[in-house]
C-alpha positions as CSV (number, residue, x, y, z in Angstrom):
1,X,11.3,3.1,16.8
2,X,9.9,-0.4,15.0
3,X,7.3,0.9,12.9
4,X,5.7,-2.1,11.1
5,X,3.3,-1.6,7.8
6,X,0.7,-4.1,7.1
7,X,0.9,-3.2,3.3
8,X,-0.5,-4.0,-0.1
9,X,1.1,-3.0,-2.9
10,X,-1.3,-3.2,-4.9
11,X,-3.7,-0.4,-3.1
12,X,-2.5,3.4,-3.8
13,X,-3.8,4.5,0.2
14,X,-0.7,1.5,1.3
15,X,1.5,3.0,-1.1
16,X,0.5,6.6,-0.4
17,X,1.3,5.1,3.6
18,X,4.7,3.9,2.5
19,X,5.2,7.3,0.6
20,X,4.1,9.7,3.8
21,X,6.9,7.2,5.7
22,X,9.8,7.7,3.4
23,X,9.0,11.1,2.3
24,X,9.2,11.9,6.9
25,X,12.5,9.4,6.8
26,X,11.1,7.0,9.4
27,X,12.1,3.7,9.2
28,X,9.8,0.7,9.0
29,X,9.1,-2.7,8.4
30,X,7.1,-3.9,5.5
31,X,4.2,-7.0,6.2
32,X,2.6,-8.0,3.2
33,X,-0.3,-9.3,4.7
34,X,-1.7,-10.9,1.8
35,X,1.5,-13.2,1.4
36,X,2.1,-13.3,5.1
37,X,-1.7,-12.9,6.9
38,X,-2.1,-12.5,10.6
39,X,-3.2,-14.9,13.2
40,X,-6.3,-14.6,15.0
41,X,-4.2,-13.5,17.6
42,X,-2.3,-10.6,15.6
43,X,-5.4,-9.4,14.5
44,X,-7.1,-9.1,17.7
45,X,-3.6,-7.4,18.9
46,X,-4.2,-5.0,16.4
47,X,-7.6,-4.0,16.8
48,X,-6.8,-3.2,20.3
49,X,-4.0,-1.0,19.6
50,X,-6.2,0.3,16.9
51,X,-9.6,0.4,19.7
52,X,-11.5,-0.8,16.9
53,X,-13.6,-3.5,16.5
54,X,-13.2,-6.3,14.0
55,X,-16.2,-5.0,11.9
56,X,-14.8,-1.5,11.9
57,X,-11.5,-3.2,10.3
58,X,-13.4,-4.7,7.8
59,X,-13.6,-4.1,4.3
60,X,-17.1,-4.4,3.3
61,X,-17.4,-3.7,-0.2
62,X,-14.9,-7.1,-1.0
63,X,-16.9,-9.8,-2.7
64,X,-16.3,-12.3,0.3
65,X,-17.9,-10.0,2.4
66,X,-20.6,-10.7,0.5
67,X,-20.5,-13.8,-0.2
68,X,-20.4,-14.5,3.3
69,X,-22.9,-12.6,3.9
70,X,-20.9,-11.1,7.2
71,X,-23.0,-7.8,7.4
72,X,-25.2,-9.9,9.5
73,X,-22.6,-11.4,11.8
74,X,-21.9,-9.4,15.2
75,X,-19.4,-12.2,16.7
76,X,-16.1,-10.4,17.2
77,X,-14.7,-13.7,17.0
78,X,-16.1,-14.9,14.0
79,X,-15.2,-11.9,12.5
80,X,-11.7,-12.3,13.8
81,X,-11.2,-15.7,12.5
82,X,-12.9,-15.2,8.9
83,X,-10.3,-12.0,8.8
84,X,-7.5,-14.4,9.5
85,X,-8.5,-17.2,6.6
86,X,-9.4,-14.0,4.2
87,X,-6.9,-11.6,4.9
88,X,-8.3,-9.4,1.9
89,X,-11.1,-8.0,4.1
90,X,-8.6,-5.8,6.8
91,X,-8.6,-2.7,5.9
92,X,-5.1,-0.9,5.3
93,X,-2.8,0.1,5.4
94,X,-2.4,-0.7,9.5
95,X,0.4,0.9,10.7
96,X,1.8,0.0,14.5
97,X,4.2,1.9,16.2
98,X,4.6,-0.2,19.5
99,X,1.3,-0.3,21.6
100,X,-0.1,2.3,19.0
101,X,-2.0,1.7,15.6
102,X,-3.5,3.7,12.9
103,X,-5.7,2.8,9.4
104,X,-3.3,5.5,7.2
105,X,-6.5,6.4,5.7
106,X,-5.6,9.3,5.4
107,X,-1.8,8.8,5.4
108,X,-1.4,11.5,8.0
109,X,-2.9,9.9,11.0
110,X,0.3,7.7,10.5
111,X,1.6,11.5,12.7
112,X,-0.7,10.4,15.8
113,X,1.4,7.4,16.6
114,X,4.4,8.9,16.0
């Protein structure tokens, strides 16, 4: 099994992610995507392990949301790329198992890819 964590540290839900992992003894692999962010590519690998679009990834109440103003924009593209330069705005914690991906929100839907 190569169960891989997009993680922030710095959110409790990634750590509460990393927590439900540990606690279940699986092993895993630790991407901070903040210090590491995913290509355009990755990201749209994700979303369709995840079968999500990119809004639906997004976090919306970040101030570059905002900022740029991307509550109007519909392009799955755009989306994709602004996602890739501003890594802050995917939601997590993404965890892939495979062909398989789940937002941990709450950490046990990590179990449906398991």
């Amino acid at each position: 099994m190569s169960i891989i964590v997009w993680h922030n540290p710095r959110c409790s839900k990634s750590r509460n992610g990393i927590k439900y992992l540990d606690e279940k003894d699986i092993e895993y692999e630790i991407r901070r995507y903040l210090d590491n962010p995913p290509s355009e590519d990755e990201i749209k690998d994700v979303l369709e392990k995840l079968g999500m679009s990119a809004k639906e990834l997004m976090r919306t109440k970040e101030s570059i949301y905002k900022e740029l103003n991307l509550k109007e924009v519909n392009d799955e593209n755009k989306l994709i790329e602004v996602m890739a330069q501003y890594p802050k705005l995917i939601e997590r914690p993404i965890v892939i198992n495979g062909e398989k991906a789940v937002v941990a929100r709450p950490e046990s839907k990590i179990d449906e890819i398991l």
